[in-house]
N, C-alpha and C positions, 0 to 999 in steps of 0.2 A: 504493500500500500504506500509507504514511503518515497519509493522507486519510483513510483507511478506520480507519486504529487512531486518529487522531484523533479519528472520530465515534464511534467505540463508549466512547474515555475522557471523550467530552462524555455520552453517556447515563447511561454510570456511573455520573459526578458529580450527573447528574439524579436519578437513584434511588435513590443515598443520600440527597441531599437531602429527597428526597420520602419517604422512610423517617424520616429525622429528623423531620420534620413529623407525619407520621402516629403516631411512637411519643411524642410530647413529651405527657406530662402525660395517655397513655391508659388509667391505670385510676385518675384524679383525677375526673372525670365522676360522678354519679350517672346510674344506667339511665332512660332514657326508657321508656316501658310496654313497649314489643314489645322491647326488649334484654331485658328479663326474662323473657316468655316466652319466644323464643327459647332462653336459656340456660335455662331450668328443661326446655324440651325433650331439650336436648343432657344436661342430667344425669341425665334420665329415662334415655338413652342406656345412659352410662355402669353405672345401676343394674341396668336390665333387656333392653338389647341392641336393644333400639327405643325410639323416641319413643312411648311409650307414657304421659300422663298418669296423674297418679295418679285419676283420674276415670276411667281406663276408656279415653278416648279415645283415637286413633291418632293422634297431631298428625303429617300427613304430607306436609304444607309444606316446600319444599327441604333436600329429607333429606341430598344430598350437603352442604350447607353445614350443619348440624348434626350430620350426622358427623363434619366437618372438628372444626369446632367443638369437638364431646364428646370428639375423640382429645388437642386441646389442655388441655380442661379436667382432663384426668389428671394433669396436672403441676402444678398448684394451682385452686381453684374461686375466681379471683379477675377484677375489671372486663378488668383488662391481658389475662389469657389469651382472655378471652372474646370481645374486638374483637381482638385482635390478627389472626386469622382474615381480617376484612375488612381490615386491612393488608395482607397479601399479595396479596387480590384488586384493590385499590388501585395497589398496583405493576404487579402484571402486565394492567391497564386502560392503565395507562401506556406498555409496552412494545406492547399493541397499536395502542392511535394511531403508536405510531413506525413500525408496519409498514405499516398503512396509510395513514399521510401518504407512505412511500417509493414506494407506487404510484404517485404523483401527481407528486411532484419528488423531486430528490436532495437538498434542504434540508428539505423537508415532514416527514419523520419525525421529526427532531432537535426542530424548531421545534413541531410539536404536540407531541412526549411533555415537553419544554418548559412549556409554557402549560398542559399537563394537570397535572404537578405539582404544581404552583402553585393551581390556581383553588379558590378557598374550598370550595364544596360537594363537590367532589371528595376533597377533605379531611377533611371533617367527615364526610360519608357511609363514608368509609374507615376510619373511626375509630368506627363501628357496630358492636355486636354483634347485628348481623341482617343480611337478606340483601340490599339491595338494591344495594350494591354487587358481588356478583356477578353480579344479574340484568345491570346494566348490561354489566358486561365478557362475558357469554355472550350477548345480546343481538347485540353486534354481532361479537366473535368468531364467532357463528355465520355473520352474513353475511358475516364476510369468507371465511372455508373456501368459504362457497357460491359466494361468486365465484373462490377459485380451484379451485374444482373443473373449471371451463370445460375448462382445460388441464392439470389433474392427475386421476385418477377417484379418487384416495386421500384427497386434499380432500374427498372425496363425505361418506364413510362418515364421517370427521370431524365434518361440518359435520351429519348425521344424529343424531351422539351428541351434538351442543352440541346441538341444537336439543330433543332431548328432555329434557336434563337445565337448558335453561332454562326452558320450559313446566312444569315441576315445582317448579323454583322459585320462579315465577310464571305464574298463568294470562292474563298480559298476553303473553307469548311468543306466543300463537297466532297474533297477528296477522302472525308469519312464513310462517305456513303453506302460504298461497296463494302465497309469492314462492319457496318451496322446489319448491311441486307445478310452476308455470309453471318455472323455472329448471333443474329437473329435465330436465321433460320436452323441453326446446328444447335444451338443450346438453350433454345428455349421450348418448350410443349405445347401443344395443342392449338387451340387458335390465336396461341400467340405468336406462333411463326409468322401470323399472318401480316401481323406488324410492319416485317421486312420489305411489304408493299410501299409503307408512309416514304422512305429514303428513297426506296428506288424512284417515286413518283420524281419530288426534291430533284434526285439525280437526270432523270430523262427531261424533265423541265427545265431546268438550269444549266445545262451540262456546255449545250450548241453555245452557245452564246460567248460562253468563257473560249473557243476553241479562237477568236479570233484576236486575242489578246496574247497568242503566242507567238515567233518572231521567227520561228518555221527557219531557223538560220545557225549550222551548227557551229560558225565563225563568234556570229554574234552573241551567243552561248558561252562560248566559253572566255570573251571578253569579260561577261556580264561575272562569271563564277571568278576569273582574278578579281577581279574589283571589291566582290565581296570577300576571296579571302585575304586581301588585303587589311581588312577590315578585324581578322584573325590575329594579325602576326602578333600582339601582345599577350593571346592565350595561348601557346603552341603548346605549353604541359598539359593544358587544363584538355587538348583533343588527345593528348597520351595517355593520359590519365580515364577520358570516356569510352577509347578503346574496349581495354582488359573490365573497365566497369559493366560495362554494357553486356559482353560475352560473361560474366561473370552472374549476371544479373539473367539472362537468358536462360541458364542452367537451373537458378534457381525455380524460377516464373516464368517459363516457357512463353504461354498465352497472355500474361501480360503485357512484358517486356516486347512482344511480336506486333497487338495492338499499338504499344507506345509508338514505337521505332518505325515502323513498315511506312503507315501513312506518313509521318515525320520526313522520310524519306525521298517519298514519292514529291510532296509539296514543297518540299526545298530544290528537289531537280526543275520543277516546273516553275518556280521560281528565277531560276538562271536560265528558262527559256524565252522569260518574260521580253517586251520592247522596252522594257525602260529599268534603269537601277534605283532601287531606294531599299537602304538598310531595312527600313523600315515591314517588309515584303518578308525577310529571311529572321527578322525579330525571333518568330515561334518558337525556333529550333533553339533557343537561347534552354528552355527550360529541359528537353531531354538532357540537351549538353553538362548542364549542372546535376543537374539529378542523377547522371547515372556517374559521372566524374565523384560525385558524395558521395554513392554508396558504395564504390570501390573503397571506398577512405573507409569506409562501418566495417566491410565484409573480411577488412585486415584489422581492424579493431579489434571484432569478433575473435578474433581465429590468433592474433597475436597481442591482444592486454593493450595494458594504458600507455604502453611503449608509441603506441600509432600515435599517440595526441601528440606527441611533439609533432610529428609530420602534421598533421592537421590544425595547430597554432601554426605554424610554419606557411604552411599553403594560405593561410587565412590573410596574415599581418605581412610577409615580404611582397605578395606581388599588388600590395594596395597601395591608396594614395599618402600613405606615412610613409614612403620608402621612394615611390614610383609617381610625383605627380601630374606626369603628361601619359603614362602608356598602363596607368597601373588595371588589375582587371577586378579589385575586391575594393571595395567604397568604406573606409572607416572614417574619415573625416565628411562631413557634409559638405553639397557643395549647394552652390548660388547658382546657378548657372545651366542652359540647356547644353544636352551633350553635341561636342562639334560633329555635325557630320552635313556632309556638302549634300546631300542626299533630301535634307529637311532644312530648305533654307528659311532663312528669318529677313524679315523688314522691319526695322528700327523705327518704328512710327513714337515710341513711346518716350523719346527726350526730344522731341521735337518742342522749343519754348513755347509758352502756354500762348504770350502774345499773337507768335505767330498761327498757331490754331485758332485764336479768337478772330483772326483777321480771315482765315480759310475760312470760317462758316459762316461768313456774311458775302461769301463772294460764290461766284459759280466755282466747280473744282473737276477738274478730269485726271484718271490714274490708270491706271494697269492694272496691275491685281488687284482687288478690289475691297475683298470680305474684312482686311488688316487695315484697311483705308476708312471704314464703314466703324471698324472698334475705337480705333485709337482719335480721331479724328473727327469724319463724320458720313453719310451717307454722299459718296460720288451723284455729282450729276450727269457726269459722260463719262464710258469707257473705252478705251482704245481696247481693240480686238485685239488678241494675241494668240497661240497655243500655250497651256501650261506644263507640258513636256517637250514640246519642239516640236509633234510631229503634225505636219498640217499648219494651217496659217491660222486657226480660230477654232479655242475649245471655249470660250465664253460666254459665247452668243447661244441670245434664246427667241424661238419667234413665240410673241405671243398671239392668242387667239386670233387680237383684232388688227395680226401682219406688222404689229410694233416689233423691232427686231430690241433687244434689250440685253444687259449682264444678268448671266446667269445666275447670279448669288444676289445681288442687293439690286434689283431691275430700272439699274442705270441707263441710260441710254446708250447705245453704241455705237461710235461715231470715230471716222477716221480724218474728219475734217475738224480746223480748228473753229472754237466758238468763239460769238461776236463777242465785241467789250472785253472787259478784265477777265482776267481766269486768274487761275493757279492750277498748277501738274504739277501731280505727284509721282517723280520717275523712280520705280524702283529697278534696283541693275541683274535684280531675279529675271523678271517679266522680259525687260528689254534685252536678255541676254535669248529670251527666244522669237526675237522677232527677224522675218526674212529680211532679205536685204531691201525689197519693195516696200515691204511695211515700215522699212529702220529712213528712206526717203518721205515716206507720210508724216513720219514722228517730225521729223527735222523740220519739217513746212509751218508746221505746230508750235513746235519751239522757235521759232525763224525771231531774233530780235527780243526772246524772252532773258529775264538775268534770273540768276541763282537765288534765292533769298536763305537757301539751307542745305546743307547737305550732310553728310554721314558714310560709313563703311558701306550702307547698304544702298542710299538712295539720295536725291538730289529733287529740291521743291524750288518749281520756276513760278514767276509769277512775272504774266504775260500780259501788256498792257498793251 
């Protein structure tokens, strides 16, 4: 009994921990582009009872986590409220490595929800205001319900509602599909195989659609897979270490381990076949990697005494940010700050002097990207068309009903010609760094005889008289 309230006041300590870490300095950050959409969805929420752009559109992308979301933002429309959301999903990622590292040993839960804590991107991602921290925790909470459903039917139904409301949150969820439809149908009874209909439906309905999002290019491929394991080179022990874990882990827990790792697998290949790179995409794989790297650490615990703890202080404290702080992979000091990656970039709207914002909202204003323009700022009057990946000359534009062509996120107008009278543009060097060479001659006509009034690392405010 001891043992037992011993391990839950070791988790505790971990989860406060891991709270302190995730709340330190979370609404100091400026939004990276999608924290802004995001939150301008959830305030659409708030205004009109759905994600309903002010363009008409249904933005209806992980609605449960933007409802979570917009119920937070009732209490103030500020950064802290609007990640804090992914805090919680953070924790409770945390609490399920602990469950199922307990599958495996009696040290394994403690020791994964441990190292899940801790490990940098785990962090930074939890410190998001977007979803892909909870894609990651429904992701595998699904499979783990799926695996207990073996022996409980109540798991079933469970592990049915995670799976739908992860594939809503992302269309990368599907790739559970087929291990629900097989998993179903072998180990469960009677008409409850029949279940394994609900996913395949999910599956043949969603499936087409994703198929053209692949880049069908085995060059481009494996561009896309250096780039992310670039992004590696500061863990290279911690992929030595998930090896032998993983195989070690396999022998144990056959059928769980198989569920984990298989899909894992699949969706991180199809990941590197994707048209575009973003950290953000290959995030998931963060939590097998930890998990089964921990329980290799338990499974020598187990089998060789308190000798391993040195190793596992060791793995803990050298490669974190007290030792290591530009490349470290374990987070014991808080930090302030979003994590750099060129992947999720940021527009500095928020030291912009107050003056000069008091002057932008009395006057017309035209920008780029728009949803960051809309937060910190104020609601654009004109957009300049852009792509927001590069490919094509306009992912922005929306036609509405009555043939008004408009911005997609905050239903600016969209317009490539300059406006009469005084303006202000908002150039940010995200946007404009995807504009064709024809579109980068419209810009210039725009700006023709405009001066600087501001600028920054990220962007530069003309005010055009």
């Amino acid at each position: 009994m001891k043992k037992i309230n011993l391990e839950y006041l070791f988790l505790a300590v971990i989860l406060i921990f891991a709270f302190f870490l995730r709340v330190y300095g979370l609404g100091t950050p400026v939004f990276w582009i999608d924290e802004s959409i995001s939150t301008l969805a959830s305030i659409n929420i708030l205004e009109k009872g759905l994600p309903i752009l002010d363009s008409g559109l249904f933005y209806d992308r992980a609605l449960i986590f933007h409802y979570l979301q917009a119920f937070l933002l009732l209490f103030g429309q500020t950064e802290f409220l609007a990640r804090f959301i992914s805090v919680i999903f953070g924790l409770l990622t945390i609490l399920l490595a602990y469950f199922i590292g307990k599958e495996y040993s009696l040290s394994g839960g403690i020791i994964s929800a441990l190292f899940m804590s801790v490990f940098y991107l785990e962090v930074f991602f939890s410190k998001q205001a977007r979803f892909y921290q909870l894609f990651q925790m429904l992701f595998f909470l699904s499979i783990y319900l799926l695996y207990k459903s073996k022996d409980n039917p109540k798991y079933l139904y469970l592990s049915l509602i995670s799976f739908f409301i992860t594939i809503n949150t992302h269309l990368a969820g599907l790739v559970l599909a087929p291990f629900f439809i097989v998993h179903i149908f072998i180990y469960n009874k009677d008409w409850k195989k029949y279940l394994s209909a609900l996913p395949l439906v999910s599956l043949l309905y969603k499936f087409l659609p994703t198929k053209e999002l692949s880049s069908n290019s085995a060059v481009s491929t494996m561009n896309y897979f250096r780039q992310y394991a670039e992004h590696t080179s500061n863990m290279v022990y911690l992929l030595i270490l998930f090896i032998p874990g993983l195989i070690w882990a396999f022998i144990k827990k056959k059928r769980l381990t198989s569920l984990i790792i298989l899909p894992s697998i699949i969706l991180l290949i199809g990941v590197f076949t994707l048209k575009t790179f973003a950290l953000r995409y290959a995030y998931f794989f963060v939590f097998p990697l930890v998990l089964y790297s921990s329980l290799l650490i338990s499974f020598l615990y187990e089998k060789y005494g308190k000798i391993i703890l040195i190793s596992l202080v060791f793995l803990l404290i050298i490669p974190s940010n007290l030792f290591f702080p530009h490349t470290y992979v374990n987070m014991i000091k808080p930090a302030d700050h979003n994590y750099n990656d060129y992947s999720a970039p940021e527009i500095d709207l928020k030291n912009i002097p107050l003056e000069l914002i008091e002057d932008i909202k009395i006057n017309p204003l035209m920008c780029l990207f728009s949803p960051s323009v809309e937060w910190y700022v104020k609601k654009p009057d004109y957009v300049f068309p852009f792509s927001m990946d590069g490919r094509g000359n306009d992912s922005v534009s929306y036609n509405k009903t009555n043939g008004e062509i408009v911005d997609v996120y905050t239903g600016a107008l969209i317009s490539a010609e300059r406006p009469e009278g005084d303006f202000y543009f908002i150039l940010d060097y995200y946007s404009a760094s995807k504009l064709k060479p024809s579109q980068k001659e419209k810009l210039d006509k725009i700006l023709e005889d405009c001066i600087v009034s501001y600028e920054n690392k990220d962007l530069k405010i003309y005010l055009c008289e």
